[in-house]
N, C-alpha and C positions, 0 to 999 in steps of 0.2 A: 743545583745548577752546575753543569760542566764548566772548566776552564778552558774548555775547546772552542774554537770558533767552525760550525760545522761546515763553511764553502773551504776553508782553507784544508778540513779534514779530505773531503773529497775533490779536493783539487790534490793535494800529496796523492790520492790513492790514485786518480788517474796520472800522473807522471807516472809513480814507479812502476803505473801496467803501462805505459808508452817505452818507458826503456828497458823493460823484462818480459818478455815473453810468457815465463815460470811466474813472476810477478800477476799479469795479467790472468792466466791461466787458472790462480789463487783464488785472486779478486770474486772472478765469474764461479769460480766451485764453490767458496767460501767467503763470502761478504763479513760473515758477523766475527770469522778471525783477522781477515784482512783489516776491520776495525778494533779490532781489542789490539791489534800490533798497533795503533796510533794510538792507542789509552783507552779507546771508548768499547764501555760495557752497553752490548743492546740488552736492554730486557727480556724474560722470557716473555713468549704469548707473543712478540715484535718480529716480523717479517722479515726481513732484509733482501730487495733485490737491484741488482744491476741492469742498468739498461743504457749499452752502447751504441753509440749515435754511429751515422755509417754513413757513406758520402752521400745521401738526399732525406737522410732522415735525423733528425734533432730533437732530444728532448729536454720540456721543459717542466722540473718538477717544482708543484706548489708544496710546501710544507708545511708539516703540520705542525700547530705551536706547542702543541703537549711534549715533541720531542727534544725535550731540555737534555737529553743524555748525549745528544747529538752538539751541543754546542750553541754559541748565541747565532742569528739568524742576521745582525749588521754585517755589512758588504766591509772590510777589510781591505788595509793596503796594499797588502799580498797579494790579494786574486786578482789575475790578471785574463787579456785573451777573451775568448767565449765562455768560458766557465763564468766568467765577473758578468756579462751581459745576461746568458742566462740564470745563474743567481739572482741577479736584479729583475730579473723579469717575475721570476718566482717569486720571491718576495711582493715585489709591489702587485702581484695578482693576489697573494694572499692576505694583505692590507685594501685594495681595491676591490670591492666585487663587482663592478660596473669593466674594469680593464679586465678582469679575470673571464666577466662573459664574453666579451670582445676573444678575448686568448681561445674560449671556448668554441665558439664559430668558425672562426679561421686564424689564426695565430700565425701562418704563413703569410697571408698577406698583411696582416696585421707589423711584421717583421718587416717586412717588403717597404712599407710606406714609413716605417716610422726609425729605422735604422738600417738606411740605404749601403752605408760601407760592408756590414754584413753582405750583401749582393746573394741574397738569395734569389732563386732561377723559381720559375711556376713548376718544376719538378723537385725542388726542396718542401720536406715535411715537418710541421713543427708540431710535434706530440707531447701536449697537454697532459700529464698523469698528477692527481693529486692525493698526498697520501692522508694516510686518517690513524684512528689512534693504534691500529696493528700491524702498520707496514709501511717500512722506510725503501724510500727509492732513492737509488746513489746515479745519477747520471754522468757518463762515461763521454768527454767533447772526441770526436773523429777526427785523427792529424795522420792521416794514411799519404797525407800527399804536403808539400810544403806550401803551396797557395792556401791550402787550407790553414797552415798554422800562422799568416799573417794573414786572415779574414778579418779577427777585428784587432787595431792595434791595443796596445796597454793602455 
């Protein structure tokens, strides 16, 4: 088992691609060194990819519990913002499978009714990807704009 906590992992990797460019540009080339610079060894045969969110599109990844290299799966006092909400969503989808089908149907409106400070528009997307035991998805929050970075508070 890792001593990593994996939202805080991926919550570091997306800052230091918000405030580097080069950083960012890593990230997207190189997922699996971007994570060995925060300690975490992927296995071989393990996928790794990036998927950044963009101003009407959002994703929310379910994870897989095999990925213990990745770090524990509890929601931390660190993570803050949309990164903590959608963590939280991914998790309790992959503890619920009855919310998980709900996420599956429509996950936008689903968002809409059930966390209105979010304010997502019927032209916001909320892309469901769930991973399994040969590929880790790292989800990238969109802060291109400052309204976006108080969407949801801490």
């Amino acid at each position: 088992m890792s001593e990593h906590n994996r939202w805080l992992v991926e919550q570091s990797l997306a800052v230091d691609s918000y405030q580097d460019a080069a950083a960012r540009a890593a990230l997207a080339a190189d997922p699996r060194a971007a994570l060995a610079a925060k300690g975490v060894t992927v296995p071989d045969g393990v996928a790794v990819t990036v998927l950044f969110d963009d101003p009407t599109h959002m994703h929310v990844v379910v994870p897989h519990p095999g990925h213990t290299f990745l770090g524990a799966l509890d929601l931390p006092a660190g993570l803050h913002g949309v990164k903590k909400l959608i963590a939280a969503t991914g998790v309790k989808a992959l503890q619920e499978p009855d919310f998980l089908g709900a996420l599956r149907q429509d996950g936008a409106a689903l968002a809409r009714a059930n966390v209105p400070k979010l304010k997502l528009t019927e032209d916001h997307h909320l892309i469901v990807v769930e991973e399994d035991a040969s590929a880790v998805r790292i989800a990238v929050p969109y802060v291109g704009k400052a309204a976006l970075l108080r969407r949801v508070a801490s």
